[in-house]
C-alpha positions as CSV (number, residue, x, y, z in Angstrom):
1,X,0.0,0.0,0.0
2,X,1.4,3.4,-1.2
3,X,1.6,6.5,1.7
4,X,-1.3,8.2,-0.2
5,X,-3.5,5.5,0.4
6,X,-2.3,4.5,3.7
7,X,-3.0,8.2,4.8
8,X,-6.3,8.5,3.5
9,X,-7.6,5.2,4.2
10,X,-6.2,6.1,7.6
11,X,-8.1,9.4,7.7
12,X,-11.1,7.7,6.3
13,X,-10.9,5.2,9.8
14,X,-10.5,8.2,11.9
15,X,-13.4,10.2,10.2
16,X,-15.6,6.9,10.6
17,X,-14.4,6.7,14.6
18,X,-15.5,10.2,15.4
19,X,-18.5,10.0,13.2
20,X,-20.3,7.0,14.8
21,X,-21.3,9.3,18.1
22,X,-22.8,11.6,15.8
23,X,-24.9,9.1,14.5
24,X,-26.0,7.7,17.6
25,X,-26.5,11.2,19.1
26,X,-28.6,11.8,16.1
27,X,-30.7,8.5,16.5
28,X,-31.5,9.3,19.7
29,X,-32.2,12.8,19.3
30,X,-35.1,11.6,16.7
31,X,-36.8,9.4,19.5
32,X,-36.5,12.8,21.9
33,X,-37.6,14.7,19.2
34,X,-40.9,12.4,18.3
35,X,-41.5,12.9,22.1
36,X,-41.3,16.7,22.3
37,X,-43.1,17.2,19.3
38,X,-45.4,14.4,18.1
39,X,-46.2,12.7,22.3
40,X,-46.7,16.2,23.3
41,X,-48.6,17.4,20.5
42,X,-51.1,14.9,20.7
43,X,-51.2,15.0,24.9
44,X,-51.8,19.3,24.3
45,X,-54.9,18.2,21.4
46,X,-56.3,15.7,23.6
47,X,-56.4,18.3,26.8
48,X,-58.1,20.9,25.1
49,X,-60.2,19.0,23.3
50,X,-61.6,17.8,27.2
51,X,-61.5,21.5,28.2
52,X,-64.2,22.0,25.2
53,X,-65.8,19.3,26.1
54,X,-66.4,20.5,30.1
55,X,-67.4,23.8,28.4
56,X,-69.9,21.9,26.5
57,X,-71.4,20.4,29.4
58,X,-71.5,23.2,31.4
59,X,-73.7,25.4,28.3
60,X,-75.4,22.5,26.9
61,X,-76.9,22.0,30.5
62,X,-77.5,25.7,31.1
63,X,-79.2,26.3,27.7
64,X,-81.6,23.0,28.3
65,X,-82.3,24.7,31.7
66,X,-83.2,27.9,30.1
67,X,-85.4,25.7,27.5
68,X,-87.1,24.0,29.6
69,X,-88.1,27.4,31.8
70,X,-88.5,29.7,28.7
71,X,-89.2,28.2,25.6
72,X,-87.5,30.1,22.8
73,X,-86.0,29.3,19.6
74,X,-82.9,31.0,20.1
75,X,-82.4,29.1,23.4
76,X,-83.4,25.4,21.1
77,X,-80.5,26.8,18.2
78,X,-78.2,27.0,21.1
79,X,-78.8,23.6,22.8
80,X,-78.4,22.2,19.4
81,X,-75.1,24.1,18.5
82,X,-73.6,22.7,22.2
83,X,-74.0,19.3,21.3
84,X,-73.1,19.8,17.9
85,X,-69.7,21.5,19.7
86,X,-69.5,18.1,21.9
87,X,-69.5,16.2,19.1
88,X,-66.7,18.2,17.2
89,X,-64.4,18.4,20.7
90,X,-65.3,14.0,21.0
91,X,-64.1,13.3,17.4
92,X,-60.6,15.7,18.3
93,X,-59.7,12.9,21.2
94,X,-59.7,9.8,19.1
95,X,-56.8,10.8,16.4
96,X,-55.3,12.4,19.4
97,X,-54.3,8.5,20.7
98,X,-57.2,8.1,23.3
99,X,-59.8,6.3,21.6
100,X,-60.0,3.5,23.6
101,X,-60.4,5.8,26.8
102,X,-62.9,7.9,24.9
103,X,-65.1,5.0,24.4
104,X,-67.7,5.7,27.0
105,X,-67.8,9.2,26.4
106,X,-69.5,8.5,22.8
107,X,-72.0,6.3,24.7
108,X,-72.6,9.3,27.1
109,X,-73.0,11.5,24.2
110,X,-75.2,9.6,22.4
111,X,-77.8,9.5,25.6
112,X,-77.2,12.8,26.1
113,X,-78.3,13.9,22.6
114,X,-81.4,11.3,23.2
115,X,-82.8,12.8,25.9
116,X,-81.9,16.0,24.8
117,X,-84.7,15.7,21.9
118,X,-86.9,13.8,24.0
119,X,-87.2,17.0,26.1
120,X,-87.4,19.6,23.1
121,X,-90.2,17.1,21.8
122,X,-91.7,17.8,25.0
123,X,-91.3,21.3,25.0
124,X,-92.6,21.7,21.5
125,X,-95.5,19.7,22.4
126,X,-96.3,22.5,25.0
127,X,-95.7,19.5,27.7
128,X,-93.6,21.9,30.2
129,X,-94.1,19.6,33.3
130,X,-93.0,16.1,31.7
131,X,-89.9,18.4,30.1
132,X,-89.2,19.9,33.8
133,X,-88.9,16.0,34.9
134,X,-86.9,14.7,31.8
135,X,-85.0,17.8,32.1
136,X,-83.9,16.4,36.3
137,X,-83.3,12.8,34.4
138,X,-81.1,14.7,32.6
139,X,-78.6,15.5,35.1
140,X,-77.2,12.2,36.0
141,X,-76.3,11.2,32.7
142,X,-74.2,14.9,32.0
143,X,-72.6,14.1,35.9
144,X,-71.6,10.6,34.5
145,X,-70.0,12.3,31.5
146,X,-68.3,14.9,33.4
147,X,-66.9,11.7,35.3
148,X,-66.1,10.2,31.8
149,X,-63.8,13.2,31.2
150,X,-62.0,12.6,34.3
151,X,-61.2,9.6,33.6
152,X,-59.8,10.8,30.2
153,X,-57.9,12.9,32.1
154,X,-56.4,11.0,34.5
155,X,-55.3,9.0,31.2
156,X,-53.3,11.9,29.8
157,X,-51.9,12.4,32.6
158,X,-50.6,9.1,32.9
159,X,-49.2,8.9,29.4
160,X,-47.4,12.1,29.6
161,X,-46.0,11.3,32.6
162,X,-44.7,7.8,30.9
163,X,-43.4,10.2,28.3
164,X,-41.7,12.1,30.2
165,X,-40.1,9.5,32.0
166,X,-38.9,8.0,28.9
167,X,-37.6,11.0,27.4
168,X,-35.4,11.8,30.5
169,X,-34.3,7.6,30.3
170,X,-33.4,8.4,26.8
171,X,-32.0,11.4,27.8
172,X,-29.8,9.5,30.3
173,X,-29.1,6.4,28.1
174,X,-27.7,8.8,25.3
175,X,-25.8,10.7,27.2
176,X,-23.9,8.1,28.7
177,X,-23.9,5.8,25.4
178,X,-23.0,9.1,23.6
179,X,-19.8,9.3,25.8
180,X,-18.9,6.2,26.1
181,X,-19.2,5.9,22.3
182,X,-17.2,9.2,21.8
183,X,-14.3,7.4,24.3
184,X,-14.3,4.5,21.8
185,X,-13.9,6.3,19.1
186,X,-11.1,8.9,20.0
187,X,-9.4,5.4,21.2
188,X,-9.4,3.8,18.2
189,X,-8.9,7.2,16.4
190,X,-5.6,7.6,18.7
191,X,-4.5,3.9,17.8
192,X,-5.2,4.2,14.1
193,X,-3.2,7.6,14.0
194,X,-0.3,5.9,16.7
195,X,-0.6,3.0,14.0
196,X,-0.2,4.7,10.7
197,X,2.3,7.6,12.5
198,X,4.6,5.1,13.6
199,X,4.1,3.1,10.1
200,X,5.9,6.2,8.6
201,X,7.7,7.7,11.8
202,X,10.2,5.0,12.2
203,X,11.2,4.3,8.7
204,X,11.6,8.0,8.4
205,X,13.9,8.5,11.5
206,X,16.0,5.5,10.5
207,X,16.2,7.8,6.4
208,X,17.3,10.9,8.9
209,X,20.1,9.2,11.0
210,X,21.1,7.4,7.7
211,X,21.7,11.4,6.2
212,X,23.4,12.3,9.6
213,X,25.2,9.3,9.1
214,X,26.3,10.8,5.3
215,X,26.7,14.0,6.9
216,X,29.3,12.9,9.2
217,X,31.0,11.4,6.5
218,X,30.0,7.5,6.8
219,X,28.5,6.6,3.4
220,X,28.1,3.3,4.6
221,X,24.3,2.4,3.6
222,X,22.3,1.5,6.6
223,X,21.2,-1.7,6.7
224,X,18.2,-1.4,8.7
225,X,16.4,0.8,5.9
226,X,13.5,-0.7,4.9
227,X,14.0,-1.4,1.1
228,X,11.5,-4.6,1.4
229,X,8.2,-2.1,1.4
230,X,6.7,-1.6,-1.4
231,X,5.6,2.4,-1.3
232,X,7.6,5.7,-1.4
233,X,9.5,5.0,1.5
234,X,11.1,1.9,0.1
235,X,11.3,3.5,-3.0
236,X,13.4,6.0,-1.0
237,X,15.2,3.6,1.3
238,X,16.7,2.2,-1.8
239,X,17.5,5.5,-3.8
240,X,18.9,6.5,-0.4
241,X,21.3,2.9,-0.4
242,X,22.1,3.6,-4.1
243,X,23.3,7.4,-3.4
244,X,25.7,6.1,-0.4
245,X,27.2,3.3,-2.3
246,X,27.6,6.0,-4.8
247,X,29.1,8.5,-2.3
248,X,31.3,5.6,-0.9
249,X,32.9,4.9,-4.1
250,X,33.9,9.1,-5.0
251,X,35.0,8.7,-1.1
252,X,37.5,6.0,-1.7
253,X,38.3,7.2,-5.3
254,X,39.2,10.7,-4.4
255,X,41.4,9.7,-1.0
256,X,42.9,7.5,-3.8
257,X,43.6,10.4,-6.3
258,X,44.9,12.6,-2.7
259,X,47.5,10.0,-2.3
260,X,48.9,9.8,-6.0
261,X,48.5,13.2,-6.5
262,X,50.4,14.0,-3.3
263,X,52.8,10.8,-4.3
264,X,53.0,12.5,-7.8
265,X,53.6,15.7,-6.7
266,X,56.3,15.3,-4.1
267,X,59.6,14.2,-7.0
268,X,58.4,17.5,-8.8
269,X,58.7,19.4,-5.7
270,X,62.1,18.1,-4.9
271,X,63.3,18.2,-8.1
272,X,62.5,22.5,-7.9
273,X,64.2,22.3,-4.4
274,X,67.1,20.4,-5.7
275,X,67.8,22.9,-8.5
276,X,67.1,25.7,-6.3
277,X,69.9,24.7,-4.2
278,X,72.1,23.5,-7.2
279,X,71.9,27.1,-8.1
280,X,72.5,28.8,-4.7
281,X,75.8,26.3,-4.7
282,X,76.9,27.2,-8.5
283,X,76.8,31.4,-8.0
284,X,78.1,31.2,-4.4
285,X,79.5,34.8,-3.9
286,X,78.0,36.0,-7.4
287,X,74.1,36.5,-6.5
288,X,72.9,39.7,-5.8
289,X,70.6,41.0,-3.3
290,X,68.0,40.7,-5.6
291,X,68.7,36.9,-7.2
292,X,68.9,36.0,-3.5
293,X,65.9,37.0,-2.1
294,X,64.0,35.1,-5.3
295,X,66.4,32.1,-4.4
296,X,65.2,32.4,-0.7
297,X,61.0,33.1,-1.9
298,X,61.5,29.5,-4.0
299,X,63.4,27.6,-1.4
300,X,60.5,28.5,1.3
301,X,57.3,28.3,-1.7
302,X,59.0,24.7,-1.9
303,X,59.2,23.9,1.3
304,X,56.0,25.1,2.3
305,X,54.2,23.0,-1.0
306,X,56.4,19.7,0.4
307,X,54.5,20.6,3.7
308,X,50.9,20.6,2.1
309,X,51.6,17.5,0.0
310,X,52.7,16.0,3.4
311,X,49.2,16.9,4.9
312,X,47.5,15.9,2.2
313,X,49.3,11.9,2.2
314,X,48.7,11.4,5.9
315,X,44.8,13.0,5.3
316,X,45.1,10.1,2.4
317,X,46.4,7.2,5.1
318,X,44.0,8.5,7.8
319,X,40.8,7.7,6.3
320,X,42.2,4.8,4.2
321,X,43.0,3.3,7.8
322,X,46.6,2.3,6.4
323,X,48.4,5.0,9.1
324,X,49.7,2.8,12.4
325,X,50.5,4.9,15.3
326,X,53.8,4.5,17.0
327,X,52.7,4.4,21.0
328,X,55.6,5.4,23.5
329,X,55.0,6.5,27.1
330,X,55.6,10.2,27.0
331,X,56.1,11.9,30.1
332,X,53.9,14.7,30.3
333,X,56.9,17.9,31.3
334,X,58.8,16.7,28.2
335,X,56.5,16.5,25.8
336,X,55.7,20.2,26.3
337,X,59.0,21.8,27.0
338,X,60.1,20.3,23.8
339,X,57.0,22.5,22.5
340,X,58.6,25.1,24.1
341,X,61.9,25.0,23.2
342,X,60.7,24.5,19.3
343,X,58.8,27.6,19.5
344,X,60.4,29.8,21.9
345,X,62.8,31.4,19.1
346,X,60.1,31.9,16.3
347,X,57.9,33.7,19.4
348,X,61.1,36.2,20.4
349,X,61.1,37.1,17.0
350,X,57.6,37.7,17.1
351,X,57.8,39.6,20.3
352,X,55.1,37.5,21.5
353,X,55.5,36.1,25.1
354,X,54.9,32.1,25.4
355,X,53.9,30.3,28.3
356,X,54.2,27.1,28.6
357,X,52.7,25.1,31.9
358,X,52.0,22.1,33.6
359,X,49.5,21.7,36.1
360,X,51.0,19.6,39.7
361,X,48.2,17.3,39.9
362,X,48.5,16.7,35.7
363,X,49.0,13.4,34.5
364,X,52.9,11.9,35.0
365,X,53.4,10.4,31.5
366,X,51.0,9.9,28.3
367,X,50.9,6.8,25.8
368,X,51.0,8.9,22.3
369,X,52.9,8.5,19.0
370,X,55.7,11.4,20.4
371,X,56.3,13.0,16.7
372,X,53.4,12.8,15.7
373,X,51.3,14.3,18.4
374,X,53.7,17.2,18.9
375,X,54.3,18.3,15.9
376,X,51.0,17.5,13.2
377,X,48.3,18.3,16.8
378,X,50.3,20.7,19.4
379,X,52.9,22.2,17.0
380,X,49.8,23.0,14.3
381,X,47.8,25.2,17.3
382,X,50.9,26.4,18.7
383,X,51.7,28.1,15.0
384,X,48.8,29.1,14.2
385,X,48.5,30.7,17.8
386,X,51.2,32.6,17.0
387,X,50.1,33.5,14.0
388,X,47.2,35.5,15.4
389,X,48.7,36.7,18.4
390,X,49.7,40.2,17.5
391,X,53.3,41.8,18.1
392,X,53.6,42.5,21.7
393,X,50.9,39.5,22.6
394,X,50.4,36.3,24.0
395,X,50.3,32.8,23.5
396,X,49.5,29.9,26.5
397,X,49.8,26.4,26.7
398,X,48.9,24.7,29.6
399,X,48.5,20.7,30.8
400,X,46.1,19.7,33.4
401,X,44.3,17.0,34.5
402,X,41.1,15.7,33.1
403,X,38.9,12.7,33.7
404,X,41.6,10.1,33.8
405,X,43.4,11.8,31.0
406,X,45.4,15.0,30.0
407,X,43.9,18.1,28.6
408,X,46.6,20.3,27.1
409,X,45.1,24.0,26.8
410,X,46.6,26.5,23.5
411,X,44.9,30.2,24.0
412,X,46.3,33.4,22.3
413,X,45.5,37.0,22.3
414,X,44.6,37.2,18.8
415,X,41.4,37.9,17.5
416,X,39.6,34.8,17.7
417,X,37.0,32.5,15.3
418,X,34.1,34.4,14.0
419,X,31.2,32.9,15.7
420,X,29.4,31.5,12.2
421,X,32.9,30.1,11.1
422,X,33.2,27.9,14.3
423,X,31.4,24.8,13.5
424,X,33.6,24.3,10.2
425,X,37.2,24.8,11.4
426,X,37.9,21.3,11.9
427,X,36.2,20.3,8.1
428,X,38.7,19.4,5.5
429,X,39.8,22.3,3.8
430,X,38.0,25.1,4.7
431,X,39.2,28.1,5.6
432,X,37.8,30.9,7.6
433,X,39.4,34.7,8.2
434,X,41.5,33.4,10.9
435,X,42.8,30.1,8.9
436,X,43.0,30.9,5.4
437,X,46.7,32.5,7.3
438,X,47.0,28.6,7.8
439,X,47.4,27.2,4.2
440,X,45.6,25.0,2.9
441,X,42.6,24.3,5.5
442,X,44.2,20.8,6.9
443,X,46.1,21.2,9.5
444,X,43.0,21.1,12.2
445,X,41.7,18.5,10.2
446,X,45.0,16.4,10.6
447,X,44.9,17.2,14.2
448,X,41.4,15.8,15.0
449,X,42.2,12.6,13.2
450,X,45.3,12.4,15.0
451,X,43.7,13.0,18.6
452,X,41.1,10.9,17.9
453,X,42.8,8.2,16.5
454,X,44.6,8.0,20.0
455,X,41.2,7.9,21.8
456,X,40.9,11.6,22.6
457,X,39.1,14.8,21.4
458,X,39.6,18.5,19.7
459,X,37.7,21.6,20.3
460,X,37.1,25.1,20.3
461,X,36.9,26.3,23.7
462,X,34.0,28.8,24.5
463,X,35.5,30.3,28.0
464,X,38.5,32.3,27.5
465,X,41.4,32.8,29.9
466,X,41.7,36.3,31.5
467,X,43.7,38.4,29.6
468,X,43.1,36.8,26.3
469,X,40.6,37.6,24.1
470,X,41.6,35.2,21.1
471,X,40.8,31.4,20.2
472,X,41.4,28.6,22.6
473,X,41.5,25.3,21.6
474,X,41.1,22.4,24.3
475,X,43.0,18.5,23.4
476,X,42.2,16.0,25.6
477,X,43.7,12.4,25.2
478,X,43.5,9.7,27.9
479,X,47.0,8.7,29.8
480,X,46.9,5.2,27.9
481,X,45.9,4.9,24.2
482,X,43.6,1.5,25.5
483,X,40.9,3.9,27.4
484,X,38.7,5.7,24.5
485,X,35.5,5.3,25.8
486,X,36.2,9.2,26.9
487,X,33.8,11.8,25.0
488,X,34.0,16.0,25.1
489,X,31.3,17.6,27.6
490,X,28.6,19.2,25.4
């Protein structure tokens, strides 16, 4: 299954998860609505029609009355048009839902209207007392009516009461369904999204430290990429394998062309030296000022090109893994006063003062490769500190301890590395204001493959020491070459 579909069928779960509450919610809404509206609809009809209904009673018994005492045929329209109205106020109860209870009250009705006529017969036959008694017979049969409608009543009552309890269980039962459905559904919504998140997440973290990887400078393909899926991300996992093989192979092939180049380059080089000094030994006494200072500018171009071909062969060796490291226990007071020493005149020339200290508690002796380490790591930061410590300024190297190892401190009173350079001064070949002084960009570069390859670490120190205001570069390598689980503070 591709991404695209894997996202929108997972969006498509999700929308169904949070949609089945609202459907539930509306289900039972319709049940609370057909008993707001319709229940209570019919419950209103059916008490107004028995409010009509007592009305009718009431006039159809006061106009019989008043027919009965003074015949008129207004007053006979009237009893006629009452039970006429009982009659339409009776038929309103039965679609209302309460035929059953309004059975007897069409039996009443129908005596009622009997009698009714039997007395207007009487009356129109000029019979007065016969109508006075039928009129009294009368009265029981529109009390047992009356009672009829109480009992009608007392039946709407009842049901609305049923309603109403039923509407507030339904009210109940959805609201706690309602919730409990809404809880299911944001569940399975949350496990769906965990489920398809994590589905993309964790190949997609593994593609970032695989480009971290590359950025560091492994090309070595990951191997727990997953190029067995069949969607984007596999198709990326294995575009991603195919550019770090790729990367691997210009990798190999251009620390290969560094180290015949350099190779190449260094019989050329000699060969100018050689005639350099050929030519210095053939015109001994005859050069001028002039021819000697252009002798002197080729000699040192030379010998500065022999340097950077140098760099650029043990650059070649370092990441080809073919450089061994000659250990020897160093003792610590040596190693720097031999710094010292090597430096001291190049610094009285420069007028610069340089300090050179070791700590008491600092670390007796060291297990480095002696050359190297002095003179590719501390003679590198000593020069360029040096370099950048103005006439008249200062240049500090110090030794102290440092969990279970030796940290060997190089500060000057030059004007430091601009902050947006800092993170690049240790890549290969890249030079910033204060290093593009140092030549080709690889002597920092040489020095962290150095310290590092004896277990240790290179940085750029933030704090600076009083009185300095320049760069200050921090080495730390462990008192035996065996202990590299070591790693800088953050």
């Amino acid at each position: 299954m591709t991404v695209r579909n894997r996202l929108v069928l997972m969006f498509l779960l999700v929308g169904v998860a949070l949609s089945l509450p609202s459907f539930f919610a509306a289900a039972r809404l319709g049940d609370l609505r057909e008993l707001a509206v319709v229940d209570r609809a019919n419950h209103a009809e059916a008490a107004l029609a028995l409010g009509g209904l007592e009305v009718g009673l009431a006039e159809l018994d006061r106009f019989v009355r008043s027919y009965v005492a003074a015949p008129d045929s207004a007053l006979r329209n009237s009893v006629f048009s009452a039970l006429e109205n009982l009659r339409a106020q009776a038929d309103r109860i039965g679609p209302a839902g309460y035929g059953e209870a309004a059975g007897a009250l069409e039996a009443d009705l129908v005596e009622l209207r009997g009698q009714t006529e039997q007395i207007d017969s009487l009356v129109q036959a000029g019979q007065l007392g016969f109508a006075t008694e039928a009129f009294f017979s009368l009265q029981p049969d529109i009390r047992e009516a009356r009672d009829g409608l109480g009992i009608i009543a007392a039946t709407v009552n009842a049901r609305a009461s049923e309603d109403f309890e039923r509407a507030e269980e339904i009210s109940t039962s959805a609201r706690g369904t309602t919730l409990l459905t809404l809880l299911s559904g944001l569940i399975v919504a949350v496990l769906i999204t965990g489920w398809t998140t994590r589905a993309l997440w964790s190949p997609l973290e593994r593609l970032r430290l695989g480009l971290s990887q590359i950025a560091d400078g492994n090309y070595s393909a990951p191997v727990d990429l997953p190029y067995e899926r069949n969607d984007e991300i596999g198709e990326l996992s294995t575009s991603f394998r195919t550019m770090a093989r790729h990367l691997e192979e210009l990798d190999r092939l251009k620390a290969e062309f560094v180290g015949v180049a350099g190779h190449e380059l260094k019989t050329p080089i000699n060969v100018i030296g050689g005639y350099t000094e050929l030519i210095e030994e053939e015109l001994e006494g005859e050069l001028t000022e002039n021819q000697r200072e252009i002798l002197d500018g080729i000699a040192e171009q030379t010998r500065s090109m022999t340097r950077m071909v140098g760099r650029l062969m043990d650059i070649s060796r370092f990441e080809s893994g073919g450089y061994a490291l000659g250990l020897e226990i160093v003792l610590v007071e040596d190693l720097l006063m031999n710094l010292r020493r090597g430096f001291e005149v190049l610094a009285k020339r420069e007028r610069i003062a340089l300090t050179v200290e070791v700590a008491p508690d600092a670390p007796f002796d060291v297990e480095i490769d002696a050359d190297l380490f002095r003179e590719e790591v501390l003679g590198n930061l000593v020069a360029n500190a040096l370099r950048f410590a103005s006439r008249g300024g200062e240049v500090r190297v110090r030794g102290r301890p440092e969990a279970d190892g030796l940290l060997i401190e190089v500060a000057d009173s030059g004007p430091g590395v601009p902050v947006d350079h800092q993170p690049f001064i240790f890549d290969k070949y890249y030079q910033a204001e204060r290093s593009r002084m140092m030549g080709s960009g690889l002597g920092l570069a040489i020095a962290q493959e150095l310290v590092e390859a004896h277990g240790g670490w290179i940085r750029l120190a933030e704090d600076v020491p009083d009185g300095l205001g320049g760069a200050v570069f921090h080495v730390w390598i462990p008192t035996r070459a065996s202990r590299r689980e070591f790693e800088p503070n953050p």
